[in-house]
N, C-alpha and C positions, 0 to 999 in steps of 0.2 A: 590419373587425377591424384592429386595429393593428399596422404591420407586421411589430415588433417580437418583439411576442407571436406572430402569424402564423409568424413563421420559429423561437421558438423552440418551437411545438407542431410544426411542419416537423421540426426537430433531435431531438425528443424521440422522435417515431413513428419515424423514422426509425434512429435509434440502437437503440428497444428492437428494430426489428424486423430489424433486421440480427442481434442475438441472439437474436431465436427460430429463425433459420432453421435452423440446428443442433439447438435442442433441439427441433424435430419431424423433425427428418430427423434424429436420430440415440437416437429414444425407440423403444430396445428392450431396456433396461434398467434396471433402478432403481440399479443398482450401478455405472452410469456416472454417477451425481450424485453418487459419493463417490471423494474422492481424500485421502488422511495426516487431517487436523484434520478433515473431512468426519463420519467416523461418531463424533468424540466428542461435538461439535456436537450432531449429530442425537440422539443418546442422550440428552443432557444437556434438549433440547428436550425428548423425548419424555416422559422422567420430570417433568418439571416441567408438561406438560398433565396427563399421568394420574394423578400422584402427588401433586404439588405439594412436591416437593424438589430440589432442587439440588446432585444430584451422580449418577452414572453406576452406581452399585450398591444405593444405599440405604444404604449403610455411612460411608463415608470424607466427609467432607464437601468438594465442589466446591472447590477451592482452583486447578487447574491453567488453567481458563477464565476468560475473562471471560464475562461473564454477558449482555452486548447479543444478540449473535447466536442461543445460544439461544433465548432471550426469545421474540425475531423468529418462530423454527421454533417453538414452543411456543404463540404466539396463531393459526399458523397450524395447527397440529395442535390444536388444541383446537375449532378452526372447523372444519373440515373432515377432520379425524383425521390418521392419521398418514400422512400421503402426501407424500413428499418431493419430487417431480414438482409438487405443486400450489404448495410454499414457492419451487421452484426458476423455475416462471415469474410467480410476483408477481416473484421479487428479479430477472427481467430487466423483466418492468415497470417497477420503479421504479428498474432502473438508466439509464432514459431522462432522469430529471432529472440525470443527469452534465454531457451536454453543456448543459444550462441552465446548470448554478451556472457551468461553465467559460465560458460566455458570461460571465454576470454578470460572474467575475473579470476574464477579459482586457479586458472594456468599462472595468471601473473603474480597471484600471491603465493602458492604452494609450488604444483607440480600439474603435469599431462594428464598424470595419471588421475590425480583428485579432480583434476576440471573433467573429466569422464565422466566420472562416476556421478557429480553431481550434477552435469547435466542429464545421464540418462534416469537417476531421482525423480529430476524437476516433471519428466514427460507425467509420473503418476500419480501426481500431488493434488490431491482431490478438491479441495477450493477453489483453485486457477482453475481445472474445466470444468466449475460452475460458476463462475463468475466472467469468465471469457465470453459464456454461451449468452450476457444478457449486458444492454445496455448502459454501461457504467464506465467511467476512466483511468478505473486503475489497471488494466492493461495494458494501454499505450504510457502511463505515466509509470511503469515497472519499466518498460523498455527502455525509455531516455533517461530511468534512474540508475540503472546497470550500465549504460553507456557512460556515463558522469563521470560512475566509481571507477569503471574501467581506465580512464584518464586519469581523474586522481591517484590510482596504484600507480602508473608509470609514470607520472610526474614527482613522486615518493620516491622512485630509483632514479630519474635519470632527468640531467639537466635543462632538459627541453623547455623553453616557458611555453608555447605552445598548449602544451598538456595540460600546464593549468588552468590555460585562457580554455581551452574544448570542457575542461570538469565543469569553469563556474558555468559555461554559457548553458551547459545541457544540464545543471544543476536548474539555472534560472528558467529553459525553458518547462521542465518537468513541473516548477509551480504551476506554471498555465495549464496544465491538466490535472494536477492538485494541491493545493494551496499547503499542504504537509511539507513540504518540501523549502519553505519558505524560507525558514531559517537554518536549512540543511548546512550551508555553506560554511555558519559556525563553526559546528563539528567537523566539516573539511579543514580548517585551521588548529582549530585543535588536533589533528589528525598529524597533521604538517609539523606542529610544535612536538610531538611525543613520538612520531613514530617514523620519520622523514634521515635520512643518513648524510644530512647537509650540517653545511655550517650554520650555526644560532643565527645569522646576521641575514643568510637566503629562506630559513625557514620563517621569520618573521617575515619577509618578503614575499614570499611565496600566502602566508595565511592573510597579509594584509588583500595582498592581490584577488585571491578567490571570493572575499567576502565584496569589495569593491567591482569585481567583474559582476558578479550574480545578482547583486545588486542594479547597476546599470541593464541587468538584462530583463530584468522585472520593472523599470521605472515608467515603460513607455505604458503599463496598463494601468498604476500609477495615477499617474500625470491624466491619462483619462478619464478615470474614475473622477477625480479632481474638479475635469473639467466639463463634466456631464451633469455632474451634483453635490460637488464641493466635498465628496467623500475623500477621506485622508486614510486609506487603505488598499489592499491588495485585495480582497476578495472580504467581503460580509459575512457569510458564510463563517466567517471564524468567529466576529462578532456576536451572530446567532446560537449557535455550538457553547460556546462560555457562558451565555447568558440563560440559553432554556435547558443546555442542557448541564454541564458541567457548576455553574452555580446552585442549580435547581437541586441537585445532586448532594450538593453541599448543607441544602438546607432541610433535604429528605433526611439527611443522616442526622443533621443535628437534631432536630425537632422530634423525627423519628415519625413521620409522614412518609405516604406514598410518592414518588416521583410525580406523577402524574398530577396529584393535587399540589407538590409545589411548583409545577411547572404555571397550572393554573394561576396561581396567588402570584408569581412572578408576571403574568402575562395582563393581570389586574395592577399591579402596579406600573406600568407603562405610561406615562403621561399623552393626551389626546393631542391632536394636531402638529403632531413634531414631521419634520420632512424626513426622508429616508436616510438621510446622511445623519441628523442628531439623532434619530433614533439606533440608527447603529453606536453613538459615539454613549448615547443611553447605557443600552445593554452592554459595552465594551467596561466601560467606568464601574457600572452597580454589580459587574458580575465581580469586579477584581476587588471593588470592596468587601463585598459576600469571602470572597476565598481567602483574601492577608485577615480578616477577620478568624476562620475557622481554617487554621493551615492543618491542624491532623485531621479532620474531618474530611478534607478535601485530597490528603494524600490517602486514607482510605477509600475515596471514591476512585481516585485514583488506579488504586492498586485493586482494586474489584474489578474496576475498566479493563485491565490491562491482562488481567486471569479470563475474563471472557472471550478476551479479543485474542490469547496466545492457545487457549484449550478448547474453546468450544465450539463445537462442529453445526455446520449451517443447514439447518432445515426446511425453515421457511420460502430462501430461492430454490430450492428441490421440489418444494409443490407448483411453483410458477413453472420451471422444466417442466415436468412433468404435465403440468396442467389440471393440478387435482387439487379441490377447495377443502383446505385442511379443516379439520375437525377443533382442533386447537392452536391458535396464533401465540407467536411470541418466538423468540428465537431459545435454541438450545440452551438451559442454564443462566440466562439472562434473567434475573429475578423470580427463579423458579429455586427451590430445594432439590436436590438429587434425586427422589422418592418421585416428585412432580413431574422432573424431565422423563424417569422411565417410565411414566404411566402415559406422558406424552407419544413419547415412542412407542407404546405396547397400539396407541389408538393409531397409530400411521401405516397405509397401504404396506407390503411386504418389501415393495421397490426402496421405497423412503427409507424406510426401517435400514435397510441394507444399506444405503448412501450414507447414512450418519452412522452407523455402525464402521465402515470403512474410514471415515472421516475419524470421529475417536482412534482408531485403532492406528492409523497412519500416525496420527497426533503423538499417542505415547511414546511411539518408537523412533519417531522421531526426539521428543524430546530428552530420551535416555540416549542415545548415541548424540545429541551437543552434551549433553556433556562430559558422553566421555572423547570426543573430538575437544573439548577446551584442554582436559586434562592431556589428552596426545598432545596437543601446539602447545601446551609448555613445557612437557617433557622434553622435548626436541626442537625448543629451543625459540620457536617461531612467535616471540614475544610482539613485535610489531602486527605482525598480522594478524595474532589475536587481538591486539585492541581495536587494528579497524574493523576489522568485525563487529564485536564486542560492543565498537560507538556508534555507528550506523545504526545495531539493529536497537541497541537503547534508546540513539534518540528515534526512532518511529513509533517506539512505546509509548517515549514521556510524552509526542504531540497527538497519538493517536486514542490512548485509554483513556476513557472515561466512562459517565452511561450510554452515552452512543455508541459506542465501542462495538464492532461487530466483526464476527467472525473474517468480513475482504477486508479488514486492516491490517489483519497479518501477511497480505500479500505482497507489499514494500520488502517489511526485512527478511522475509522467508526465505527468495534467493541466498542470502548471505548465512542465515541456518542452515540454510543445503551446504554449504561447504563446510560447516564445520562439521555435518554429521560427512562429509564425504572423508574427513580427514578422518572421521573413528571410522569409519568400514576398510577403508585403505590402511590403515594398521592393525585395524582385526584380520584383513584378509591375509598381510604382510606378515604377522605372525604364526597363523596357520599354517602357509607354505613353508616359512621355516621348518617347523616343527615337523611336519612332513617331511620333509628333505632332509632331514636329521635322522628322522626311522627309518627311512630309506637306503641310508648311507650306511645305518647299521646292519 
């Protein structure tokens, strides 16, 4: 066997089964595979096996989802019925081809040896096997997002159009499992314009192209939405998000209210009898008035979001693992004081306490090796592929942070973290062996 492939069937067993270890040791419930977007998911699945409609009553038509994940629970409820437990370990099966595509990536942008390293990382990276073990999208939607990039890197080197056409289309498909992803295609143009080794005249060609393919690959749900209820969008859901939470946000800081009471006052000012298409087009409007109105206000909600969603370790899906009714709700750090969170933690079972405590501690160490990995890839030159790095994991920031902001957001650009921290351990290792081989010699 080739050794290649050898090690990435190596990485893949290994990845998924580091995430089964959980979902057999902690299956004693079916209600631990649903955590917030989990049971609409599954509803939305469920009616589309037994029904074959798409929407969670039979009445209102589906506007607030994207429609991939479903799908997903819905060919597996149709095969084998509605058993959440059976969708829940294919989607850790097939979250083993993670560390593959992240091989592929870090190989085509560095070296063999850095795509090693960070795929055998990604097996221990303590969020993915909590968030694999439950209900949710962004599993399969990290998959066809590392396939994307994967294309986009060798459409960057090599003439093929091909490559482009494969990035936009699995750029566009990955929206249909999360709407984050929507405007991704951008920053694959701007990717093209800045870091691409073509002529001006094909790199424009190439960034018009990505954003016009992804585009067409997204219009058929679209054109749907359209024509079920005159909605003029990709998914509601984002609608929502800006509206209760991210404007809401905006107006906690100013006023210097609770969230929670400006989400209220937001939720009172709604106008009655509006159809679900103007009500989206509502909250889309008043929220963007609320934020061009208050733009530092809203870059510090901002950048609160986005400190939450890159450091703070997830506790709340660890009681649903687990299956134990926590003493205190809310997520790590998420509107808590420091003082708050560790009193939090002092009141959690010894199991708990240990999952967060691993989670912070994987967290710092990671984030001291990116950067001394940014500081390696420009010593040595590798100026392109730290920006696509660098833009990939920013923009999943700038759509990701907010108040919602929660620890599986970091699960998009993480992959692309692992490489850079694989580039600082591969020249800390590279240096030591030097240096060793130097005493040696003497």
């Amino acid at each position: 066997m080739n050794k290649k492939i050898g090690f990435l069937f190596l990485v893949f067993i290994l990845y998924a089964g580091v995430r089964l270890v959980p979902f057999f040791f902690t299956f004693t419930s079916t209600d631990r595979f649903f955590l917030a977007d989990s049971y609409e998911y599954s509803l939305l699945g469920e009616n589309i096996a037994q029904h074959g409609y798409y929407t969670q009553n039979g009445g209102e038509p589906g506007l607030r989802r994207t429609p991939g994940y479903p799908l997903y629970l819905a060919l597996i409820y149709k095969i084998f019925g509605v058993k959440p437990a059976v969708a829940l370990f294919f989607q850790i099966i097939l979250s083993g081809f993670i560390p593959v595509f992240l091989y592929l990536n870090a190989e085509q942008l560095f070296s063999k040896r850095i795509a090693k390293i960070a795929a055998v990382i990604s097996i221990f990276e303590p969020v993915s096997v909590i968030y694999v073990n439950i209900l949710l999208s962004e599993t399969l939607f990290v998959i066809f997002l590392l396939i994307s990039t994967y294309f986009l890197i060798k459409s960057t080197k090599e003439e093929r159009s091909a490559f482009v056409v494969l990035s936009a289309i699995f750029a566009g498909l990955s929206a249909y499992l999360r709407s984050i992803s929507l405007y991704l295609p951008v920053f694959y143009a701007l990717i093209y314009l800045l870091a691409s080794r073509f002529s001006f005249r094909d790199r424009i060609k190439k960034s018009v192209s990505v954003i016009i393919i992804a585009a067409l690959t997204v219009s058929p749900w679209i054109i749907r939405n359209y024509a079920v209820d005159q909605y003029k969008g990709f998914c509601s859901i984002q609608d929502i998000n800006l509206y209760h939470w991210r404007a809401a946000g905006v107006i906690s800081e100013v006023d210097h209210i609770p969230l929670r009471t400006a989400q209220e006052n937001l939720d009172r000012a709604v106008p009655s009898g509006l159809s679900l298409a103007n009500e989206y087009r509502f909250f889309r409007d008043k929220a963007a008035r609320i934020i061009m109105h208050h733009p530092y206000a809203y870059f510090i909600v901002m950048l609160k979001g986005s400190i939450n969603m890159l450091a703070s370790p997830e506790r709340y899906a660890v009681f649903k693992l687990a299956n134990i009714k926590p003493r205190l709700l809310g997520f790590m750090w998420q509107g808590h004081s420091l003082e708050n969170a560790i009193n939090m933690l002092k009141s959690d079972p010894a199991i708990i306490s240990a999952v967060v405590l691993y989670q912070a501690g994987f967290t710092v160490l990671l984030g001291l090796l990116i950067l001394i990995g940014l500081v390696t890839a420009a010593g040595e030159g590798f100026y392109r592929e730290l920006l696509f790095l660098v833009l990939i994991i920013a923009y999943f920031i700038i759509v990701s942070a907010g108040p919602e902001a929660e620890p599986r957001f970091r699960l998009p650009p993480l992959p692309y973290a692992i490489i850079l921290v694989s580039t600082a351990l591969s020249a800390l290792s590279s240096s030591i062996t030097r240096k060793h081989y130097k005493e040696r010699i003497k």
